[in-house]
C-alpha positions as MATLAB code, in Angstrom:
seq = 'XXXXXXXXXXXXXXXXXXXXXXXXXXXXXXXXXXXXXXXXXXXXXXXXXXXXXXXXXXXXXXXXXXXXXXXXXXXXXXXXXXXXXXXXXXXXXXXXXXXXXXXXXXXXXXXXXXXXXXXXXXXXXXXXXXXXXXXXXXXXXXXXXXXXXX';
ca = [
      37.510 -323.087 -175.409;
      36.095 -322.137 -171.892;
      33.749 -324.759 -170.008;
      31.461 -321.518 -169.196;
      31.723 -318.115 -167.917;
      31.613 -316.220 -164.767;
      30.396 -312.832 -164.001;
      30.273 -311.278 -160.195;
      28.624 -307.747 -160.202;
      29.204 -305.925 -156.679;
      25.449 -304.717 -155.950;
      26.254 -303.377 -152.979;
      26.130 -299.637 -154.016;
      22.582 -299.961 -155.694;
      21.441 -302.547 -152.812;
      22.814 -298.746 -150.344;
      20.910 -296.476 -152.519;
      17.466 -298.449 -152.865;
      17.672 -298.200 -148.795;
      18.185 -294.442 -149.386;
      15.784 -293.451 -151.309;
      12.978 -295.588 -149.556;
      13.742 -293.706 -146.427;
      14.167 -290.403 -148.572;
      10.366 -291.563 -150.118;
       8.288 -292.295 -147.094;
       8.199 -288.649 -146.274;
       7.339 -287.355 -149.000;
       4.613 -290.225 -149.536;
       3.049 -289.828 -146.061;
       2.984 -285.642 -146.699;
       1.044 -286.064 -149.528;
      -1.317 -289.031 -148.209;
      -2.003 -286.623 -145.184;
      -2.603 -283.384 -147.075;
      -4.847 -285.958 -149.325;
      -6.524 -287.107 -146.077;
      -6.924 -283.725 -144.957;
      -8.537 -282.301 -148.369;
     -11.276 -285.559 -147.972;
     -11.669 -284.491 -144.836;
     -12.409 -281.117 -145.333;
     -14.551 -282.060 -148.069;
     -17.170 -284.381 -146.151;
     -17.300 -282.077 -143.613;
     -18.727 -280.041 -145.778;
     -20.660 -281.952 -147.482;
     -22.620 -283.171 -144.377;
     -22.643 -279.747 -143.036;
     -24.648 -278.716 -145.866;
     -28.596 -277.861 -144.297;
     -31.514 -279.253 -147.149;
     -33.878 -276.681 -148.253;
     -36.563 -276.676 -145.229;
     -40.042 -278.787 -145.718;
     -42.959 -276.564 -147.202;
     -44.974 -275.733 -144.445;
     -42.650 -276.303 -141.687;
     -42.957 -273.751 -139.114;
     -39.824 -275.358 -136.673;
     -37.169 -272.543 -136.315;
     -33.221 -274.157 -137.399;
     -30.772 -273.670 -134.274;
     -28.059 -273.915 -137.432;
     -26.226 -276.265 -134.260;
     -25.822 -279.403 -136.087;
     -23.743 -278.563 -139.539;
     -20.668 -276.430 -138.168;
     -20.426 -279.297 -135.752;
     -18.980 -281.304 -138.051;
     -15.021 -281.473 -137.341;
     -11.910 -283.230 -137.273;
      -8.676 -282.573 -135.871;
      -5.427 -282.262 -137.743;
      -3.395 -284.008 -134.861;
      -5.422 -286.973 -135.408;
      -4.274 -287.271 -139.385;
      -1.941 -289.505 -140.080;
      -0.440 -291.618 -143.217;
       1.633 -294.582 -143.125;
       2.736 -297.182 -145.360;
      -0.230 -298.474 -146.743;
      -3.055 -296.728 -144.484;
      -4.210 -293.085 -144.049;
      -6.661 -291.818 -140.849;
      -8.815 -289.388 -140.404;
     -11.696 -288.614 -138.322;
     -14.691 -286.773 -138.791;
     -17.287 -286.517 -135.767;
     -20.340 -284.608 -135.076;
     -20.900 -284.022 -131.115;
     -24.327 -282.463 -131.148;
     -26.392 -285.282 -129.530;
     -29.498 -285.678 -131.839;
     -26.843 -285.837 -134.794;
     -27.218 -289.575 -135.293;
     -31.264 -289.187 -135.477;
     -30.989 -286.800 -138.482;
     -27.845 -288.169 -140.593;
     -27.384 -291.910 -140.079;
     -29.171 -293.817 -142.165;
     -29.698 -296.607 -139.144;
     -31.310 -294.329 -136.905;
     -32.547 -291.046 -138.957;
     -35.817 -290.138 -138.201;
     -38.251 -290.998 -141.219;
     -38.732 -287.010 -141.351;
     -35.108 -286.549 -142.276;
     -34.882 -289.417 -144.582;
     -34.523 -288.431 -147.833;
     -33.896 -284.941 -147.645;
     -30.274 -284.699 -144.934;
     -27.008 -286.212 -146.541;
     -25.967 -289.219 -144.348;
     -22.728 -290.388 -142.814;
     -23.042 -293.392 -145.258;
     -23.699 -291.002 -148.059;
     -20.112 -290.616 -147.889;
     -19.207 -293.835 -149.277;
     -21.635 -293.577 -152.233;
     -21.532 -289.942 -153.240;
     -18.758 -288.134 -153.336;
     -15.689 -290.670 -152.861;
     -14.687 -290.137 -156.297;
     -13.878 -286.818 -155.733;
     -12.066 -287.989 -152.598;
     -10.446 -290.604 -154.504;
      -9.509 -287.817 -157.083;
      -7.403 -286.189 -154.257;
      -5.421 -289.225 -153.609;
      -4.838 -289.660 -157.204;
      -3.406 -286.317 -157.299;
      -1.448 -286.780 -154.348;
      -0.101 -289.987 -155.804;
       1.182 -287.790 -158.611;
       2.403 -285.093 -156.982;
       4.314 -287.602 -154.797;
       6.000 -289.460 -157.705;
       7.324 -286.084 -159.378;
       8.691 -285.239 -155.763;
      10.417 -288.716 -155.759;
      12.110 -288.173 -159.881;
      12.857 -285.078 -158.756;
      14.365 -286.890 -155.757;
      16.304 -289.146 -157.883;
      17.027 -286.930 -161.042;
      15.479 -288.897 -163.507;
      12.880 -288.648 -166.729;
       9.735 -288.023 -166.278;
       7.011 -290.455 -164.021;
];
């Protein structure tokens, strides 16, 4: 009878094609993370854009200046392993006075969505485009890899 047994498995091949798929992955990861970035993006933009109905009685004409000013720049997205950037930015100069919650002007409070809002309103809809990109990015990656399903 044997004193024990030996097994040697050559890993090499699998150890080779982990290494190729995670540099076959990290496109396809970062596309999505960007175009998820971009979609947020797009979507706060709008969302602060949007003008609040005007006060009853006011009789100050809007110079419509301060929503379309709300922009980012596609060169500045970008999506790495475990971090995504974008940036949204306003340069009309009283922008801060009417949506930053620090420094609004009490007759904006209440009534302009806020930078800050951001966090608190709609981030699970931005959240919902990450979760989407997430899946489109692991169907990409079976695909990849000709497996079942995710």
């Amino acid at each position: 009878m044997a004193d024990g047994m030996h097994i040697e498995v050559d890993g090499s091949a699998l150890v080779k094609a982990a290494a190729a798929l995670k540099a076959s992955a990290a496109p396809i990861i970062q596309r999505e993370f960007k175009g998820a970035t971009i979609e947020s993006l797009a979507y706060a933009q709008e969302f602060l854009a949007n003008y609040p109905p005007e006060p009853e009685g006011s009789t100050y004409t809007r110079t419509t200046t301060l929503g379309p000013n709300w922009r980012f720049m596609l060169d500045k997205v970008s999506a790495n392993a475990g971090e995504v950037r974008g940036l949204l930015f306003n340069q009309v100069s009283y922008a801060i006075w009417v949506q930053d919650e620090q420094y609004q002007a009490k007759v904006h409070r209440g009534r302009w969505p806020t930078t800050q809002m951001l966090k608190r309103v709609p981030a699970k809809k931005m959240e919902g485009f990450f979760r989407a990109a997430v899946d489109r990015a692991a169907k990409a990656l079976v695909k990849l890899v000709g497996v079942g399903k995710p």
